[in-house]
N, CA, C and O atoms as a CHARMM CRD file, in Angstrom:
* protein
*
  344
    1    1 UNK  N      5.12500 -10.56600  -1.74300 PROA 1      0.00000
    2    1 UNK  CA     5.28200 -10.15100  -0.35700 PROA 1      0.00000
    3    1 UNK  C      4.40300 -11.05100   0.50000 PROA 1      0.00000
    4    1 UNK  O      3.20200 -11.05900   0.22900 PROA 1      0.00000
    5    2 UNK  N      4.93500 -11.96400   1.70300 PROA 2      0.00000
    6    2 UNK  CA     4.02800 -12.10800   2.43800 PROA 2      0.00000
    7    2 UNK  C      4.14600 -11.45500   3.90000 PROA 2      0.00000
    8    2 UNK  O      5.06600 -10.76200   4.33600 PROA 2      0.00000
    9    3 UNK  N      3.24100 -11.76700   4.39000 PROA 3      0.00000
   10    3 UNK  CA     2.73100 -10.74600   5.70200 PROA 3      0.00000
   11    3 UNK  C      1.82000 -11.91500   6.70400 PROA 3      0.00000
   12    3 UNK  O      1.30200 -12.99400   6.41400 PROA 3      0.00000
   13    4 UNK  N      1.88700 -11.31600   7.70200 PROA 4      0.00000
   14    4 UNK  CA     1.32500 -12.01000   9.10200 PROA 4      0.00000
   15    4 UNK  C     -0.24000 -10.83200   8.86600 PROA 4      0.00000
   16    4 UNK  O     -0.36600  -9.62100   8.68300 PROA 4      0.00000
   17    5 UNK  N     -1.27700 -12.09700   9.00900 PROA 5      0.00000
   18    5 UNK  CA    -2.53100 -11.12800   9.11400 PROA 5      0.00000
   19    5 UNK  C     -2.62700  -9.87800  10.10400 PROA 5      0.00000
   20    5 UNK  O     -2.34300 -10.03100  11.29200 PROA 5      0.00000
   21    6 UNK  N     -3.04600  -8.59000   9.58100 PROA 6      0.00000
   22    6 UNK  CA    -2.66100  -7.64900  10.49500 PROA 6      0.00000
   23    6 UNK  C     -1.55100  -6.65700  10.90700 PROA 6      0.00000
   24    6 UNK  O     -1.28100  -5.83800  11.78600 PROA 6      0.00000
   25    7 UNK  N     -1.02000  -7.24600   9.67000 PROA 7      0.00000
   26    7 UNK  CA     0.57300  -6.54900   9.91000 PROA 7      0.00000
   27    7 UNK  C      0.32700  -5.19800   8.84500 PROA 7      0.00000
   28    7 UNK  O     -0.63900  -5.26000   8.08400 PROA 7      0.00000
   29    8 UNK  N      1.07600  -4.17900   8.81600 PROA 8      0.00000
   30    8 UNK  CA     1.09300  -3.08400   8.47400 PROA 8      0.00000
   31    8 UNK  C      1.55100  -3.58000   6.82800 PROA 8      0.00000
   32    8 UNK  O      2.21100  -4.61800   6.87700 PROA 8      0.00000
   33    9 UNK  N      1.36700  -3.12400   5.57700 PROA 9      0.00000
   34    9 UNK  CA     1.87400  -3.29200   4.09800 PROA 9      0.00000
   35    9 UNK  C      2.36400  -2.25500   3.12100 PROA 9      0.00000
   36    9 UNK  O      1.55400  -1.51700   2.55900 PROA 9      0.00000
   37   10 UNK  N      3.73500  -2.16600   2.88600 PROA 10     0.00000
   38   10 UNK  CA     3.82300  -1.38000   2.10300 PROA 10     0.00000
   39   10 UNK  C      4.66000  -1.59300   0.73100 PROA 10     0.00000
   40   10 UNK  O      5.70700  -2.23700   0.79000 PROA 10     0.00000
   41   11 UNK  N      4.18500  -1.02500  -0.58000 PROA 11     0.00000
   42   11 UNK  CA     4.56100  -1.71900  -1.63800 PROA 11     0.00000
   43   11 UNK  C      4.89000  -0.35400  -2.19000 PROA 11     0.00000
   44   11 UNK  O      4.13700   0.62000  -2.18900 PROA 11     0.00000
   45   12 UNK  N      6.08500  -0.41600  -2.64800 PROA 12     0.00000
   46   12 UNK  CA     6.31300   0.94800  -3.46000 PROA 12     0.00000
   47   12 UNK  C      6.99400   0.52600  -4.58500 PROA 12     0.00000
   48   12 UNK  O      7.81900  -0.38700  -4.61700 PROA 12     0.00000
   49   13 UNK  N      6.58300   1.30000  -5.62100 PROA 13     0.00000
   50   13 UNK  CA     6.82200   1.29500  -7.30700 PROA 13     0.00000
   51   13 UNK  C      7.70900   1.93000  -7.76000 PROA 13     0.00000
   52   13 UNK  O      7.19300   3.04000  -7.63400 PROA 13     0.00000
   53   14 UNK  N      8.57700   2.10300  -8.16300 PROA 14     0.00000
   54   14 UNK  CA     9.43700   3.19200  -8.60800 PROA 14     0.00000
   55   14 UNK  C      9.74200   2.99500 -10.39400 PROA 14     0.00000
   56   14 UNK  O      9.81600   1.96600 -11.06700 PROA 14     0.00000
   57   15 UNK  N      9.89400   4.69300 -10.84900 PROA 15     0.00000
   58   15 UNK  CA     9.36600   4.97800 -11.92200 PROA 15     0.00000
   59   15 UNK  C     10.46700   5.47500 -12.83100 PROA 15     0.00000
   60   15 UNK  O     11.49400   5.76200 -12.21600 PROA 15     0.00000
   61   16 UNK  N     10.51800   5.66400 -14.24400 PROA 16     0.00000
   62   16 UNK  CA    11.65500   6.79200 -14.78600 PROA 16     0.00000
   63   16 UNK  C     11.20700   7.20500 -16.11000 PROA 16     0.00000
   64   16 UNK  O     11.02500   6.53400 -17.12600 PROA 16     0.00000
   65   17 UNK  N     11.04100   8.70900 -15.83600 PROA 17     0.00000
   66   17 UNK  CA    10.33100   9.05600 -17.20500 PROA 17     0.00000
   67   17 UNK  C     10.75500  10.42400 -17.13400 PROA 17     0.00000
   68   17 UNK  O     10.74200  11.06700 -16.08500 PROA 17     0.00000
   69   18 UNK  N     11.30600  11.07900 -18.75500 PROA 18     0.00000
   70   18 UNK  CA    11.19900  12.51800 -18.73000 PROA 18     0.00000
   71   18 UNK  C     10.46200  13.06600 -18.24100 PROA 18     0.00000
   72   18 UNK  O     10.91000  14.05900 -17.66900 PROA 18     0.00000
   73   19 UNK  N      8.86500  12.83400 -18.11200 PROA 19     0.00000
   74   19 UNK  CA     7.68300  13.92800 -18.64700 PROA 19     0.00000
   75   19 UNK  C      7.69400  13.98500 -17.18600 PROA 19     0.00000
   76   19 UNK  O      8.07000  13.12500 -16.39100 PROA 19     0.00000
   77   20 UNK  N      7.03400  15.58700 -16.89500 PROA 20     0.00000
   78   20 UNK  CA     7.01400  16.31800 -15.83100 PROA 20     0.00000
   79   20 UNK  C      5.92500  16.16100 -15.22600 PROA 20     0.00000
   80   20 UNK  O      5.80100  16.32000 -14.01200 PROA 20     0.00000
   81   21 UNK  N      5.25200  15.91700 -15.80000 PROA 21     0.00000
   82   21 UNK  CA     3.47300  15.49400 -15.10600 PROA 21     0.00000
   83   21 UNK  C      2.86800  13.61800 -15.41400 PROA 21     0.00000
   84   21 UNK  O      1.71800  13.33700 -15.75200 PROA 21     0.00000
   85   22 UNK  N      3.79500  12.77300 -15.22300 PROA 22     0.00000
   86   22 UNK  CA     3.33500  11.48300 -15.02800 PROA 22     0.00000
   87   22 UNK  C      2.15800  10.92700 -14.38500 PROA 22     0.00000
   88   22 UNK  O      2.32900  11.02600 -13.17000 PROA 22     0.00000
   89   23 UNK  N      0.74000  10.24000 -14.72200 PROA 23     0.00000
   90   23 UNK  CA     0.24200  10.17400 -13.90100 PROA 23     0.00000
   91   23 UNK  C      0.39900   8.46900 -13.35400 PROA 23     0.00000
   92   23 UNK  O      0.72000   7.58800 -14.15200 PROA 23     0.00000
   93   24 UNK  N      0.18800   8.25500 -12.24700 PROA 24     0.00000
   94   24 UNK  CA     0.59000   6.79700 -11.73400 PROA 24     0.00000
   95   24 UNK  C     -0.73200   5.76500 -11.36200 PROA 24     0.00000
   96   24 UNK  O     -1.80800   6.06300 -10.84200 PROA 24     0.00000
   97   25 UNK  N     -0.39300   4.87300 -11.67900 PROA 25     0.00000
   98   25 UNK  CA    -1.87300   4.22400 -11.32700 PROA 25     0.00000
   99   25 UNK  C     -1.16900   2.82600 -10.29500 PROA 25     0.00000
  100   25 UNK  O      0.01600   2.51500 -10.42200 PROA 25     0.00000
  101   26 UNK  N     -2.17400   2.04100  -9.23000 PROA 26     0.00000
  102   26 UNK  CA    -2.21800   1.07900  -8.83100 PROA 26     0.00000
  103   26 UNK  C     -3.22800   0.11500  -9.45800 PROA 26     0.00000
  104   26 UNK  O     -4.25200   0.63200  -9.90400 PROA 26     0.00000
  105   27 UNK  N     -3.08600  -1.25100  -9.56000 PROA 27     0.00000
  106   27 UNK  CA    -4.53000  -2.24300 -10.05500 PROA 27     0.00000
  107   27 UNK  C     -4.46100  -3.08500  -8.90600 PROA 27     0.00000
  108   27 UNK  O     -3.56700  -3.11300  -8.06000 PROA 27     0.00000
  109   28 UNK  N     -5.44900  -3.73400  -8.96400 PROA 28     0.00000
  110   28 UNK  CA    -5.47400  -4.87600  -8.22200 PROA 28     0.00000
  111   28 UNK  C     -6.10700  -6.41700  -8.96600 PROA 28     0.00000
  112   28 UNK  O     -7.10000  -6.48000  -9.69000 PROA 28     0.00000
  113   29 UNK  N     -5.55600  -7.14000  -8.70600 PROA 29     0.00000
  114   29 UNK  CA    -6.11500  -8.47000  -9.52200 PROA 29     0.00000
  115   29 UNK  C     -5.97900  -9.66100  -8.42100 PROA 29     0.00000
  116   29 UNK  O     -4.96100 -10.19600  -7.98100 PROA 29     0.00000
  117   30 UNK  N     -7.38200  -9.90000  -8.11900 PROA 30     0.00000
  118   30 UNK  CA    -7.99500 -11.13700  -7.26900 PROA 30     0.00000
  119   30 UNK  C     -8.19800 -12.06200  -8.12400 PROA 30     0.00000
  120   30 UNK  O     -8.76800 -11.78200  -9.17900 PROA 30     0.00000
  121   31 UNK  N     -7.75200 -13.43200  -7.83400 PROA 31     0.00000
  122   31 UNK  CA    -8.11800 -14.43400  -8.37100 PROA 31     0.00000
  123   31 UNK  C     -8.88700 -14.53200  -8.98400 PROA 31     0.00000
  124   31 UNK  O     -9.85800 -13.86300  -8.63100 PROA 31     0.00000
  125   32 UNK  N     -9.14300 -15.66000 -10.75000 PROA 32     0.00000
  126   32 UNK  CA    -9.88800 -15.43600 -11.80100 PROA 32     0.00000
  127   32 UNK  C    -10.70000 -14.38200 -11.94300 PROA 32     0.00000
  128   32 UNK  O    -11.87900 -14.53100 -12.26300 PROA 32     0.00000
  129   33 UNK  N    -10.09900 -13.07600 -11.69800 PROA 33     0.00000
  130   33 UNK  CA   -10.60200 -11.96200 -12.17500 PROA 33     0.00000
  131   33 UNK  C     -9.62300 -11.09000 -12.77700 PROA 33     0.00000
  132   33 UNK  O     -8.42300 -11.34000 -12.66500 PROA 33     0.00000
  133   34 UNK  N    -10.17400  -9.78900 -13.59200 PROA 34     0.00000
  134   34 UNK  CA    -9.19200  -8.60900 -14.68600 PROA 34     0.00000
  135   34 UNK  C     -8.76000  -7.88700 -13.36300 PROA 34     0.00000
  136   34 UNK  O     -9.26900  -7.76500 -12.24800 PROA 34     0.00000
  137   35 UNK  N     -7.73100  -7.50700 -13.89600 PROA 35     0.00000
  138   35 UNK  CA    -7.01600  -6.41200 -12.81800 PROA 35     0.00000
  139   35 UNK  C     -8.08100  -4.91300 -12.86500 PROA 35     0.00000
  140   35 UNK  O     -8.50600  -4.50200 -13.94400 PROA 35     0.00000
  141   36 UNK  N     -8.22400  -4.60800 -12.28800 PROA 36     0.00000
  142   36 UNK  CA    -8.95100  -3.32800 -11.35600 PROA 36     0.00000
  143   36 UNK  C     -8.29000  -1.91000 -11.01100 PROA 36     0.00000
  144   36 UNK  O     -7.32100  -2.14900 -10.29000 PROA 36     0.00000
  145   37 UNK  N     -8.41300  -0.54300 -11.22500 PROA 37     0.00000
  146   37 UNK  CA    -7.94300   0.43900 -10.63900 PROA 37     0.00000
  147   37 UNK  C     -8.37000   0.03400  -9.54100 PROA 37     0.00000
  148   37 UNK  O     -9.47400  -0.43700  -9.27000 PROA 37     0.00000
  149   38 UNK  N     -7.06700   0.30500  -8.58700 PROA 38     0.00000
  150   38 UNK  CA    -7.39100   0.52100  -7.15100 PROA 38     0.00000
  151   38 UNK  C     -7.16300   1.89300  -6.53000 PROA 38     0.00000
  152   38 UNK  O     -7.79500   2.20600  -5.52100 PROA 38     0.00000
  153   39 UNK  N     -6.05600   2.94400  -7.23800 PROA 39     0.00000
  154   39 UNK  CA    -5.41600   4.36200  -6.70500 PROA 39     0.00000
  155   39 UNK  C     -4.95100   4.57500  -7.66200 PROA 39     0.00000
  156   39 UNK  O     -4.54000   3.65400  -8.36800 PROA 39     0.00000
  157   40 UNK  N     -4.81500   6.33000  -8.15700 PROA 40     0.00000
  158   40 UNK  CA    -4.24400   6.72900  -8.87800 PROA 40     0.00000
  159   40 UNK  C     -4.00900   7.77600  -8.61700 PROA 40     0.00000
  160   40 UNK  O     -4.98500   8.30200  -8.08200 PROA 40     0.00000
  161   41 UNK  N     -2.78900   8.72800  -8.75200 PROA 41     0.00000
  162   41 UNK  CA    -2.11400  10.12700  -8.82900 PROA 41     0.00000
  163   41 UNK  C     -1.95900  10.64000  -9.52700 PROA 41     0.00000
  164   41 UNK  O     -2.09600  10.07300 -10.61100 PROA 41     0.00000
  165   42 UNK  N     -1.58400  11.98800  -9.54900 PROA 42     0.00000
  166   42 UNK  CA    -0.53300  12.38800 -10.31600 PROA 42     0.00000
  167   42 UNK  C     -0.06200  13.41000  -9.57400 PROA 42     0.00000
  168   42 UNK  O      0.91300  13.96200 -10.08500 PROA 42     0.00000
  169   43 UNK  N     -0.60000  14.06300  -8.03800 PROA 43     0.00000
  170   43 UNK  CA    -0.18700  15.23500  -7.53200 PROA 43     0.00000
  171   43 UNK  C      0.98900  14.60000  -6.53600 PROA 43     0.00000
  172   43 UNK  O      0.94300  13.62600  -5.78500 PROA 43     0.00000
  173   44 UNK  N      1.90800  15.40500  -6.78700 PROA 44     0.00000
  174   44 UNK  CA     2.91400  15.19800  -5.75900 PROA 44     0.00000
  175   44 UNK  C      2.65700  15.12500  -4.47500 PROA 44     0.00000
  176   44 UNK  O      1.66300  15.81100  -4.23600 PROA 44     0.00000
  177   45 UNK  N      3.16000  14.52300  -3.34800 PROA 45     0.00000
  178   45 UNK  CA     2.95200  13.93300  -1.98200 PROA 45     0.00000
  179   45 UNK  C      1.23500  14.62900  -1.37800 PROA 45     0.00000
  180   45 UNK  O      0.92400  15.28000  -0.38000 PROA 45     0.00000
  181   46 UNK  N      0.54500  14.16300  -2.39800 PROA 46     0.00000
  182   46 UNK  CA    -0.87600  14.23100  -2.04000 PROA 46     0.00000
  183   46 UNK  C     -1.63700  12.63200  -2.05500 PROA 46     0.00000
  184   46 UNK  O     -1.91700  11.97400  -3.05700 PROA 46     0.00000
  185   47 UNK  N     -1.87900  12.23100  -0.49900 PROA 47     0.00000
  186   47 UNK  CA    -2.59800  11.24000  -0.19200 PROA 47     0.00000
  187   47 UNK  C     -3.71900  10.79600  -1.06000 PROA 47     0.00000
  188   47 UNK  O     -4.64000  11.55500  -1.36100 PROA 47     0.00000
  189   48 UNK  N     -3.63800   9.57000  -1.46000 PROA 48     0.00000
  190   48 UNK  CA    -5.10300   9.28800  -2.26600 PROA 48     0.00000
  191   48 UNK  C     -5.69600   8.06100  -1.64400 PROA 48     0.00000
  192   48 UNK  O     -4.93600   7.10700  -1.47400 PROA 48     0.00000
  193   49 UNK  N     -7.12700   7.93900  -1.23000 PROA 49     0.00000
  194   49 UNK  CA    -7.38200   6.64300  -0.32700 PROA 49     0.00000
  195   49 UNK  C     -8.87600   6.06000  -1.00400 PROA 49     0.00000
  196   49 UNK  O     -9.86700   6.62100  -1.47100 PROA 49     0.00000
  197   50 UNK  N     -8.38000   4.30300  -0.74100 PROA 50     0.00000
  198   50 UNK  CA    -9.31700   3.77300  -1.30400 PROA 50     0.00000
  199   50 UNK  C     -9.50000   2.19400  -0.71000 PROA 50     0.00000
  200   50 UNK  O     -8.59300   1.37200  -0.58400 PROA 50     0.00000
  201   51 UNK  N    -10.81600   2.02200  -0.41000 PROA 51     0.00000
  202   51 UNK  CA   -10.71500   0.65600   0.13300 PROA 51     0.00000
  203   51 UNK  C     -9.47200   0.14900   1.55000 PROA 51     0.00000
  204   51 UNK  O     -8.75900  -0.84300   1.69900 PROA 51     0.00000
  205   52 UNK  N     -9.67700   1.24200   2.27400 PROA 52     0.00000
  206   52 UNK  CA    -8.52300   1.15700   3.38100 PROA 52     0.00000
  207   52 UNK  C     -7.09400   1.08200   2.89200 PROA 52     0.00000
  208   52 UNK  O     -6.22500   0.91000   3.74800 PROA 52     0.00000
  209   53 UNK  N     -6.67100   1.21100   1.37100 PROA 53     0.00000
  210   53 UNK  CA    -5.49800   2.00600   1.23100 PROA 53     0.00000
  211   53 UNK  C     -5.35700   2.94100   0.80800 PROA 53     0.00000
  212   53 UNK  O     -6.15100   3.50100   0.05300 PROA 53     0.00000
  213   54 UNK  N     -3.91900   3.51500   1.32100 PROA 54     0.00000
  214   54 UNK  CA    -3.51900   4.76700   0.22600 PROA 54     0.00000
  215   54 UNK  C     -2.69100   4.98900  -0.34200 PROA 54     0.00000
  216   54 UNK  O     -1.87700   4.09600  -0.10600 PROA 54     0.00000
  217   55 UNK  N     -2.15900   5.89300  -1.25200 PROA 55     0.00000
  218   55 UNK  CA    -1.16000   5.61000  -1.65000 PROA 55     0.00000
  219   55 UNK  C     -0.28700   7.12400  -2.24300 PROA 55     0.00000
  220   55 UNK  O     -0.94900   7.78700  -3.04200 PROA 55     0.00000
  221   56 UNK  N      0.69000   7.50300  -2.00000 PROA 56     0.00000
  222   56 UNK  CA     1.35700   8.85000  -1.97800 PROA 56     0.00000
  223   56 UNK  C      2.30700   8.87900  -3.17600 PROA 56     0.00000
  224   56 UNK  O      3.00800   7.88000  -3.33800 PROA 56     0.00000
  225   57 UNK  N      2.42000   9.88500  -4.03000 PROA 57     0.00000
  226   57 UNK  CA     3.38000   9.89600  -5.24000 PROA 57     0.00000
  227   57 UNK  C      4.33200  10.76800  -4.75600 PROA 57     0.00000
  228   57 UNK  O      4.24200  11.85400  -4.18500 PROA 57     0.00000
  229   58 UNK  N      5.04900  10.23900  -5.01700 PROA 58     0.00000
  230   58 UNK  CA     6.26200  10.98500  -4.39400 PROA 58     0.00000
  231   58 UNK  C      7.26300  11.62800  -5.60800 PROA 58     0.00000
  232   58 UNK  O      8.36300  11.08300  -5.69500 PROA 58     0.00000
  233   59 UNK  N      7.04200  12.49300  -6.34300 PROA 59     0.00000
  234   59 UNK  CA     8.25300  12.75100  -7.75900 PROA 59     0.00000
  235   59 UNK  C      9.71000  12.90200  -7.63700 PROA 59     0.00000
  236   59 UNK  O     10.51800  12.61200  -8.51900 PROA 59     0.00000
  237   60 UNK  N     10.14800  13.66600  -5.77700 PROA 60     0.00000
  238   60 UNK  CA    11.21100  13.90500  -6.16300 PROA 60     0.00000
  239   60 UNK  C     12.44400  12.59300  -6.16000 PROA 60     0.00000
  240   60 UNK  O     13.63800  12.68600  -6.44200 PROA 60     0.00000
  241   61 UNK  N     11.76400  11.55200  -5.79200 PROA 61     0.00000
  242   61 UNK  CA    12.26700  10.13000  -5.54000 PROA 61     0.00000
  243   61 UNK  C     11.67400   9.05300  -6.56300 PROA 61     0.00000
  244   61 UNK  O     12.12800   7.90900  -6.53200 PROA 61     0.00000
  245   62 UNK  N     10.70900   9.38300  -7.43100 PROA 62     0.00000
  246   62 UNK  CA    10.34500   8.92800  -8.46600 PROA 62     0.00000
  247   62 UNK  C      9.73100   7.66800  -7.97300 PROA 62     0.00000
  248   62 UNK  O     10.09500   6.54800  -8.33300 PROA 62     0.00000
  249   63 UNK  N      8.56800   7.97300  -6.93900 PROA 63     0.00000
  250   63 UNK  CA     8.24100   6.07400  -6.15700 PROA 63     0.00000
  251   63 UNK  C      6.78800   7.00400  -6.09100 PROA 63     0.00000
  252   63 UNK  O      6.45000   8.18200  -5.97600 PROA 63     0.00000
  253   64 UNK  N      6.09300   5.46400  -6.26500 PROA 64     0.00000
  254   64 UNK  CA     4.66200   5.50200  -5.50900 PROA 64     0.00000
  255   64 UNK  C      4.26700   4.32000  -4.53300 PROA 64     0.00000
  256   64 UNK  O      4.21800   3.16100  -4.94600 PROA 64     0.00000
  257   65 UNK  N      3.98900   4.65600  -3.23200 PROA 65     0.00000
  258   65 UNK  CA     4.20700   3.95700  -2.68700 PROA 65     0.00000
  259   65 UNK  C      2.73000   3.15400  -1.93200 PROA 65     0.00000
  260   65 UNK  O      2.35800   3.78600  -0.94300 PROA 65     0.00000
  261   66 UNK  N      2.00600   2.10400  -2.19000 PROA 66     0.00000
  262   66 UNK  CA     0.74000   2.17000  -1.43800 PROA 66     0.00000
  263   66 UNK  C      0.71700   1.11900  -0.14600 PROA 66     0.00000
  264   66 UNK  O      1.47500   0.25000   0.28500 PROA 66     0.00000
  265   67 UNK  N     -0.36300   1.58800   0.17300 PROA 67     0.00000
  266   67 UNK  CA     0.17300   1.39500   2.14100 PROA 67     0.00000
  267   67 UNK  C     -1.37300   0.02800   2.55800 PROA 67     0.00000
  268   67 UNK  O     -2.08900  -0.70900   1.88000 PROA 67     0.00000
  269   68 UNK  N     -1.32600   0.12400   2.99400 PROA 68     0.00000
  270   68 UNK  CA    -2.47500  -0.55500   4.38100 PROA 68     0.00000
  271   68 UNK  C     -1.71200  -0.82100   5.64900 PROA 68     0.00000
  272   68 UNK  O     -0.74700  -1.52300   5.95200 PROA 68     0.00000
  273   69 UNK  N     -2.73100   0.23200   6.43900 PROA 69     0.00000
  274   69 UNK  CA    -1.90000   0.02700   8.39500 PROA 69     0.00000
  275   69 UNK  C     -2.22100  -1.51500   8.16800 PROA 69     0.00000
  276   69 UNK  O     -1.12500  -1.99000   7.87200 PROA 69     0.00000
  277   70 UNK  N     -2.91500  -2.27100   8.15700 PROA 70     0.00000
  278   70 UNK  CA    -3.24800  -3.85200   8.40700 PROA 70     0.00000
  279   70 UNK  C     -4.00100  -4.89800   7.58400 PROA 70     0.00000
  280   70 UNK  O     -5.21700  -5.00700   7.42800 PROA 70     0.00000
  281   71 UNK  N     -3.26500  -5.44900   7.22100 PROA 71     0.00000
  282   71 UNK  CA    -3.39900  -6.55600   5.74200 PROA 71     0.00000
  283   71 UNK  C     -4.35900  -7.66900   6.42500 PROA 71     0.00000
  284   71 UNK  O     -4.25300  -8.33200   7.45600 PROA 71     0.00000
  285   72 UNK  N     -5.54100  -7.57500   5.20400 PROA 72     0.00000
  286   72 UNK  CA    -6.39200  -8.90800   5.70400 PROA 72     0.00000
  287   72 UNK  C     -6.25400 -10.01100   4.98700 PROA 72     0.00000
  288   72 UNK  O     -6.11200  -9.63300   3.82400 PROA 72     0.00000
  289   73 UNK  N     -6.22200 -11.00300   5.02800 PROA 73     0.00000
  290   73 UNK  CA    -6.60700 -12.64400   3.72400 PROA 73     0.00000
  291   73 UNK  C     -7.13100 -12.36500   2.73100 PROA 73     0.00000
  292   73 UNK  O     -6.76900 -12.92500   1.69600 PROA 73     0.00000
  293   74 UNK  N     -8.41700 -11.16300   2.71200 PROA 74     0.00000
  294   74 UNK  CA    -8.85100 -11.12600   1.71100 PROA 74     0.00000
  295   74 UNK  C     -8.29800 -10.01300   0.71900 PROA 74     0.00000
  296   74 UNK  O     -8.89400  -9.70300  -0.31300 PROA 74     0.00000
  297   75 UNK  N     -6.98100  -9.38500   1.17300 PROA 75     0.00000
  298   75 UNK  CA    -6.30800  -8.56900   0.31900 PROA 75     0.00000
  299   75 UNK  C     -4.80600  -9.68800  -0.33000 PROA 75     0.00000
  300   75 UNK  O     -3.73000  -9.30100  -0.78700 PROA 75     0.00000
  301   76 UNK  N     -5.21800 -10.85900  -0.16100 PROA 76     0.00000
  302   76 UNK  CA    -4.23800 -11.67600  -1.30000 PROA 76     0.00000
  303   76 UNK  C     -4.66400 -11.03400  -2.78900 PROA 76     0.00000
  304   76 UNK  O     -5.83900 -10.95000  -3.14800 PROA 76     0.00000
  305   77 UNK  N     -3.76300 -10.68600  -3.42900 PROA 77     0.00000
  306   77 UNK  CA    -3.79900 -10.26300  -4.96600 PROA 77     0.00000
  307   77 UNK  C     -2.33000 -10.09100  -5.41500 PROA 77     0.00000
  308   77 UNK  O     -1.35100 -10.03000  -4.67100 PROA 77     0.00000
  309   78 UNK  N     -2.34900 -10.02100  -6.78400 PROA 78     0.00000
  310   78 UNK  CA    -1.34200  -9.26500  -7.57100 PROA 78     0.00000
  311   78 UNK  C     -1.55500  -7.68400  -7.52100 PROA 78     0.00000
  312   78 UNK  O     -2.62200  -7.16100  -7.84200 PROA 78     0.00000
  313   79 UNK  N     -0.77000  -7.18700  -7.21800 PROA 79     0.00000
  314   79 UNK  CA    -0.83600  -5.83600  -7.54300 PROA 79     0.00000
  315   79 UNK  C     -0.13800  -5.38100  -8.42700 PROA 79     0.00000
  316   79 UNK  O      0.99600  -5.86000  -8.44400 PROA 79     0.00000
  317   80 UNK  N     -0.47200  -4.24400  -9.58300 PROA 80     0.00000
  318   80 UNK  CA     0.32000  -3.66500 -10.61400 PROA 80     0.00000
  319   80 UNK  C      0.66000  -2.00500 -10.36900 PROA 80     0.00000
  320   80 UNK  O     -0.08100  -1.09700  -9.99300 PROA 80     0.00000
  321   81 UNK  N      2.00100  -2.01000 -10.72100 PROA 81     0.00000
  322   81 UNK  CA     2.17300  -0.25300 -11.00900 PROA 81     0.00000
  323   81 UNK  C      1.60000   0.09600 -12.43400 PROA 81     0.00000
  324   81 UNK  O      1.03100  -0.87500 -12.93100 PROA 81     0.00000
  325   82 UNK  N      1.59900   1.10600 -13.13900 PROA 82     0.00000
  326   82 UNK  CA     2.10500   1.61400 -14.17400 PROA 82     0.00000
  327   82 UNK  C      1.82600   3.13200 -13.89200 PROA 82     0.00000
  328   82 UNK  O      1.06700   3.73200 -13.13100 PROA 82     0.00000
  329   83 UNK  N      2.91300   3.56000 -14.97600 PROA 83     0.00000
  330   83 UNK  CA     3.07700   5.07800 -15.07900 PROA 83     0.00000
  331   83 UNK  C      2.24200   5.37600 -16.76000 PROA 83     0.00000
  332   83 UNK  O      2.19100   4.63300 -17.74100 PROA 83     0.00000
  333   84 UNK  N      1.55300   7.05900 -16.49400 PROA 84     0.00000
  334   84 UNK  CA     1.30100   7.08600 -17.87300 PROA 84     0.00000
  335   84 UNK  C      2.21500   8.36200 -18.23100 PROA 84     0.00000
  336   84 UNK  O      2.93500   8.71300 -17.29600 PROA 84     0.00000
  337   85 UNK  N      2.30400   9.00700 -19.23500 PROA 85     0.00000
  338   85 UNK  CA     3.44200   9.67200 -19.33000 PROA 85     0.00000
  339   85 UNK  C      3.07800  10.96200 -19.93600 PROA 85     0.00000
  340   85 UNK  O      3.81500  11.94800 -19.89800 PROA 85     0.00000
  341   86 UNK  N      1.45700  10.91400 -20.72100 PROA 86     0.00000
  342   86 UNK  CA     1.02500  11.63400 -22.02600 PROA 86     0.00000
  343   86 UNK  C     -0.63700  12.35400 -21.84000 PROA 86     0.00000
  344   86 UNK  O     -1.15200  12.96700 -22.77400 PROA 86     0.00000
């Protein structure tokens, strides 16, 4: 994704799993460094915030979606989903 500094960001994950209680995680990975928890869920459309993002699980649409109102330079990274299931 790119973005104009300042611009609003939103990245959503989408998921597919039997299990009824999935929990979801975000990472983050900055240059020559390990990827990082950045957010994690598992409660349905309950806000979780960190480092000026957040990020909302949504089950009945099977997405997690994480936000920043305004993207800086220094939020260039890879970002990862994963779901855990167990």
């Amino acid at each position: 994704v790119s973005l104009t500094e300042g611009s609003p960001v939103m990245l959503t994950c989408t998921y597919q799993t039997t299990y009824s209680g999935p929990t979801l995680f975000w990472y983050v990975q900055y240059l020559s460094e390990a990827p990082r928890l950045l957010l994690r869920s598992s409660t349905d459309s309950k806000r979780t915030e960190h480092e000026g993002f957040h990020a909302t699980l949504h089950k009945s649409s099977r997405s997690f979606r994480l936000q920043k109102p305004s993207a800086q330079l220094s939020d260039s990274a890879l970002y990862y989903c994963a779901v855990e299931t167990q």
